[in-house]
N, C-alpha and C positions, 0 to 999 in steps of 0.2 A: 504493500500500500504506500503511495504517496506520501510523502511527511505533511503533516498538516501548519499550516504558516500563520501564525498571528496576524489577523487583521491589524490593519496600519493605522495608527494612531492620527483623528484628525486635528488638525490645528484651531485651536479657538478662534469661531467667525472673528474678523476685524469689525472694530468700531464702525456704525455708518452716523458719529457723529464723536467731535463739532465739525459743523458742516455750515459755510459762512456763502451761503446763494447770492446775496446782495448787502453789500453794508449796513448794518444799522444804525439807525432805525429805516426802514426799507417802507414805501410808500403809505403800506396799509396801516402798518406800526404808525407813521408820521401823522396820518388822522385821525386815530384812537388817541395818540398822546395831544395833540392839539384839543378837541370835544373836553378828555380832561382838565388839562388847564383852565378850559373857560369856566369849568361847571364846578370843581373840586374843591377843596377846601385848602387855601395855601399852606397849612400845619403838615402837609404830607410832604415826605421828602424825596421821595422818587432818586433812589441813588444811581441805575442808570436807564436808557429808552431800551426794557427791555417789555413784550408786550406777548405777551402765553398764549398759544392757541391750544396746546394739548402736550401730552409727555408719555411717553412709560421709564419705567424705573429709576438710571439717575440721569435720563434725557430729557430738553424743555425743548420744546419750538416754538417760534413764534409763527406773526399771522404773516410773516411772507416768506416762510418756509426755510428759514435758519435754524440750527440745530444744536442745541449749547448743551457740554458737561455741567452739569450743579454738582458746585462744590459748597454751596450753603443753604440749601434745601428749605428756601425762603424763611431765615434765619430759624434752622436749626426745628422744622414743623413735619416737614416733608419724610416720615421717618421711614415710612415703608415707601417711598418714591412716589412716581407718578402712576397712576390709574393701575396700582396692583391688581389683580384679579380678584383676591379673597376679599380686601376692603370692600371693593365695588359692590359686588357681590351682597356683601354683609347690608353696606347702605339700599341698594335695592330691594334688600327683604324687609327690611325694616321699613323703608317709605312705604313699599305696599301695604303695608299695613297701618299704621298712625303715622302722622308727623311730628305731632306734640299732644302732651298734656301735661299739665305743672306739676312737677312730680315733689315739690312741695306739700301739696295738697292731695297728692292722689298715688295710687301707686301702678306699677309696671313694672316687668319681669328683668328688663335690661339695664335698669336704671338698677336693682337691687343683686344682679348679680357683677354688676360694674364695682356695685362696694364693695361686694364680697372679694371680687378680685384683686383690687388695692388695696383692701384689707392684709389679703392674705401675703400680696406682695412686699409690703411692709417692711423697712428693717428692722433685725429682734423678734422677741416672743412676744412680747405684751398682745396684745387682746385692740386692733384698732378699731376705730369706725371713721367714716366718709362722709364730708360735704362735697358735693358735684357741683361746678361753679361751669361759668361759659370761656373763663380765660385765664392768665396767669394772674392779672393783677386784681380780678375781682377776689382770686383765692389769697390773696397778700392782705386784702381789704378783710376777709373774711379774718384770718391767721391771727391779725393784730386786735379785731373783735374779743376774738375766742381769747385770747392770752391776756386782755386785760380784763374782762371775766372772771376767768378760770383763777388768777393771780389777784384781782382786785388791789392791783397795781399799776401806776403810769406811766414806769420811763421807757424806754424801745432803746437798742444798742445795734445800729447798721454799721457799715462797712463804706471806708473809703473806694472807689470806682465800682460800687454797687449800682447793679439795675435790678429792682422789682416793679416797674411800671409806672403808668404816665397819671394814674387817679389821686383823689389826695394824701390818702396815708399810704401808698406806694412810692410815690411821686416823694414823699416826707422821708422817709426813706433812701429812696435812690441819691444815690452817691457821685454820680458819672460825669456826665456835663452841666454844666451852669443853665444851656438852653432848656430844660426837663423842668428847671426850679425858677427860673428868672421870670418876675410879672407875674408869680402863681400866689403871694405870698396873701394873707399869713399861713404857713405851712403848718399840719399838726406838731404841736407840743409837744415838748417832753420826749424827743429824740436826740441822740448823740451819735456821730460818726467818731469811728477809729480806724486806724491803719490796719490792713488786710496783709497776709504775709506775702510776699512778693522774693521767690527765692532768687530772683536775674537780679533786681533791687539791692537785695542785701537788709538791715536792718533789724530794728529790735520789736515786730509789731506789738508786744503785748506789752511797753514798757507804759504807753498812753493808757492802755484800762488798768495796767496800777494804780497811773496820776488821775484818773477820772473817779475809781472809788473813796481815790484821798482825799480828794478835796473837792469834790463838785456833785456825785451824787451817789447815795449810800447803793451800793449791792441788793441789799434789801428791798429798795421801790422800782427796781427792774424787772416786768412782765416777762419780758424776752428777749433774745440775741435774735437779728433775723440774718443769715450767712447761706451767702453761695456757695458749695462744698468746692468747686472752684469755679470762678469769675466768668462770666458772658464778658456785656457789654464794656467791664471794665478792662477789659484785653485777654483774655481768655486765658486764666493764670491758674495756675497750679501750685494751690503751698502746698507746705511741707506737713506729714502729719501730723506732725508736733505740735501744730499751731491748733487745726481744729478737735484735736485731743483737750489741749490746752482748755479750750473755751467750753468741751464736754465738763470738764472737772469742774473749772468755775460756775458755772449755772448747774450744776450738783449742789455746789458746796451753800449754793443763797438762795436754792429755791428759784432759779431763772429757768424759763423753758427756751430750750433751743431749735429753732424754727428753720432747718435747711429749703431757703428755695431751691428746689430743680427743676424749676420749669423749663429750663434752656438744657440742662447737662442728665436729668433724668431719661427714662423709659429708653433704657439699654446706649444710650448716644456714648457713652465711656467703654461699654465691652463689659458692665451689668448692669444690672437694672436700673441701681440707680448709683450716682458718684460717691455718696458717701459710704458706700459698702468700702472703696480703697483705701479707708481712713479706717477701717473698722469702729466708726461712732454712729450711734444711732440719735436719730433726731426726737423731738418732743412732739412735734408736728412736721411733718412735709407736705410740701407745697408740686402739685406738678400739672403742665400743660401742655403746650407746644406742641411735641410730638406723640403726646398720648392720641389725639384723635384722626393723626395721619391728615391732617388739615383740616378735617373738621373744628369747629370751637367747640373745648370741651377744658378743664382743668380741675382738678381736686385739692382739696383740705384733708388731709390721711393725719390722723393724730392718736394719739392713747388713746385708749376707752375712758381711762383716769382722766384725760387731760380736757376729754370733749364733752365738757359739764352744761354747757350753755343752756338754759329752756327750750321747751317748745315755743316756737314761735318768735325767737329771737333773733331769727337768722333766716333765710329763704330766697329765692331766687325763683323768676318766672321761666325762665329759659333752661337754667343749668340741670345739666343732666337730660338734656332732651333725648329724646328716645331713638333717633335717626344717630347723634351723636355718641350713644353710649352705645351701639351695634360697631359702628367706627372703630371704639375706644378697646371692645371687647377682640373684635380681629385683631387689630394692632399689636394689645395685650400678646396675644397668643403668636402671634408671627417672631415679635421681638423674643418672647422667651425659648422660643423653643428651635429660632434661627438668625436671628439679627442680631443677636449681641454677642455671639460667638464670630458673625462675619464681622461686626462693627470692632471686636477684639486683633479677630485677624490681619484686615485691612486696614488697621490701625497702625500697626506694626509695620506694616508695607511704607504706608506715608513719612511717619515716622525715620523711618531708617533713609528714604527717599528726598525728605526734608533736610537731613541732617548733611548730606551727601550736597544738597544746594546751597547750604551753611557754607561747607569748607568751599565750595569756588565761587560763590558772590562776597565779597564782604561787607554789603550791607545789611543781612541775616545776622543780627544779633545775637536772636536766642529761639529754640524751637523747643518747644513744651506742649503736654497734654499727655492725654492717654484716650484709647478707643480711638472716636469719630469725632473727636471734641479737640481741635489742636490748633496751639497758636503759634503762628509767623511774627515775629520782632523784628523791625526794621529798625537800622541805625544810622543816625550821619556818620558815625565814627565806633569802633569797637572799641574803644577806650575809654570816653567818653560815657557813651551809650544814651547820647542823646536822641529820642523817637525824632523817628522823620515821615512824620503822617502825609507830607507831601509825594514821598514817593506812592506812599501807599494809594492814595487819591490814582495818581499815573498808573498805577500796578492794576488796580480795577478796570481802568477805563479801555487801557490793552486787552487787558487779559476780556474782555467783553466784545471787545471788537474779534479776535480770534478765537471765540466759542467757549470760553472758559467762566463762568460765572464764580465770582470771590466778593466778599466782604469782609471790608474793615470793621474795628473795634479797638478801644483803646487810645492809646496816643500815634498808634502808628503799628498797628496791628493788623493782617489776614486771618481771619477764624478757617479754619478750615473744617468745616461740620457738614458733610455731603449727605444724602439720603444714608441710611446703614444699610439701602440693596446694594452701594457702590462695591465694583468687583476688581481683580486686578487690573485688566486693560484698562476702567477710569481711572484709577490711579494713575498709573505709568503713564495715560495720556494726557491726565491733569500735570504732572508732575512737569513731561516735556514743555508743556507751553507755558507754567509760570517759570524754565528755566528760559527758554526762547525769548518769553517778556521783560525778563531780569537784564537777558545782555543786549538785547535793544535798547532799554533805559541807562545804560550803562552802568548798573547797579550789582 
């Protein structure tokens, strides 16, 4: 008999995108963004003319037929990509049957096994339960509710280059830019910002909440710490465990509860479920949104059982936890755990090592930090120095957009790199080529 021959291994299909048909923004784009302008509200910042007609996975097109890699998965939402099959799916069944009913007031099957599931997802053993909120910052609004309640205490302890949202006690909160606060005032009371560990920085962050209990405000009248386990909008930073161990002990030690947002770094975007599992700290309450509902609006309140004392009736929302959205949230759930944050791990590592590799031949990469799908780019004028150069980064976008590449700043001079967690090797390595391609055309 014939020796029998291994069939021949095929090579993985090639990208058929970014794919740049006509420059952008390209006719049809240029009258969709015009109608905007005249009608929109000028508070919106449109970072660049890019205008979606449809996507799968971690591909966008627009309306005249350009093809862009997402490398920021319209900040950080997009988690299972574009038009996955089981999300769609999941929303379709759900629409055909209701669209809404106030699950405030009423109950339904989706909304109840959504808690169960963030329940269960929970960091630690404790025994949680769930508020459904429609977004990140109404569950910020909610969090700071609950903790001055629960604590019948007023002060709040945020973070320097924190973002929890643009409402008022988020907004009170947020740490980040001047334009979030400025003309908004008078801001909620009885908030304090401190320095956030910054290990490229250097520093002592925990020497200010020494001098803040000394002399300015007792430990004691502190409801809560509210802490990004590591930093969005404030440049996508990574401390050290040290630090949020650190602030575990101190809000042990006085009775504070410790409130991690994840709404940006949650539901697997790190390579698990949620960021603070890397830190081994569990939080008091977490906060999470963005990419729990794969774009749908949806976000949660996940707290103790002990912690979520509030009454009947104290808290409620007309919208949160709508029933189209928690079918969304429950796919999602189920995609991320049991396949996305093992690729968002994987492909993490790829970037990572790929970034690092862009470090040693550009030297205006500073510093490259994160873990998972969560990763930030530091641009510098000078390596010595390490002064940000948010100017490049502006340039870096506006290329990298013209050649198919979608990127987002953060920070003082920052790239977030947070793509869909469907993204596979080939986006990678072809993400990677064209922000090297961009780098030595800016001469950077």
């Amino acid at each position: 008999m014939p020796a029998k021959t291994a069939p021949a291994k095929t090579a993985p299909a090639k990208l058929d995108y970014p794919r740049i048909v006509v420059p952008p923004p390209g006719p049809r784009a240029r009258k969709i963004i015009a109608l905007d302008k005249e009608w929109s509200s000028p508070s919106y910042i449109k970072e660049y003319p890019l205008v979606p007609a449809s996507g799968r996975g971690a591909m966008l097109e627009d309306v005249d037929g350009n093809r862009y890699l997402d490398w920021m998965a319209g900040i950080a939402v997009n988690a299972t990509g574009y038009n996955h099959p089981k999300i769609a799916a999941a929303i379709h069944e759900a629409a055909d049957k209701f669209l809404h009913i106030c699950g405030t007031d009423f109950y339904y099957e989706s909304l109840a096994l959504l808690c169960q599931r963030l329940a269960r997802l929970a960091p630690g053993r404790d025994k949680h339960r769930v508020f459904l909120t429609n977004s990140g910052t109404e569950a910020v609004e909610g969090a700071v509710k609950l903790a001055r309640a629960h604590t019948k205490r007023p002060h709040l302890i945020a973070f320097e280059g924190a973002f929890h949202g643009r409402t008022y006690a988020a907004m009170s909160l947020t740490c980040s830019k001047v334009k979030y606060r400025a003309g908004f005032g008078p801001l909620l009371p009885e908030v304090s910002h401190l320095p956030y560990d910054n290990p490229y920085r250097g520093g002592d962050p925990l020497a200010a909440a020494r001098a803040l209990f000394a002399s300015r405000v007792s430990p004691r009248e502190v409801a809560a710490v509210f802490m990004e386990p590591i930093q969005g909008e404030g440049g996508y930073i990574m401390p050290r465990p040290e630090f949020v161990q650190a602030w575990r002990r101190i809000c042990d030690e006085f009775g504070i509860l410790l409130v991690f947002d994840e709404i940006q770094s949650g539901v697997g975007r790190t390579g698990k479920m949620w960021a603070c599992e890397h830190f081994e700290v569990e939080p008091d309450i977490l906060l999470t949104a963005k990419g729990l509902g794969s774009g749908l609006p949806i976000g949660a309140i996940v707290a103790k059982e002990k912690v979520m004392t509030w009454g009947q009736g104290t808290h409620g929302s007309t919208f949160g936890g709508n029933p189209v959205c928690c079918a969304a949230a429950l796919a999602t759930l189920e995609l991320v755990e049991n396949e996305l944050c093992a690729n968002a791990a994987r492909i993490g590592e790829r970037l990572l090592a790929g970034l690092r590799r862009l470090q040693d031949k550009h030297s205006s990469i500073g510093d490259v930090r994160g873990v998972g799908l969560m990763i930030g780019v530091e641009f510098v004028k000078g390596r010595q120095d390490r002064v940000p150069d948010p100017e490049l980064v502006g340039k870096l976008e506006q290329l990298a957009f013209r050649k198919g590449l979608l990127l987002l700043g953060c920070g003082q001079g920052v790239i977030r790199v947070a793509p869909p967690l469907v993204l596979d090797a080939r986006g990678a390595d072809a993400g990677l080529a064209i922000l090297d391609e961009c780098l030595s055309e800016l001469g950077a």
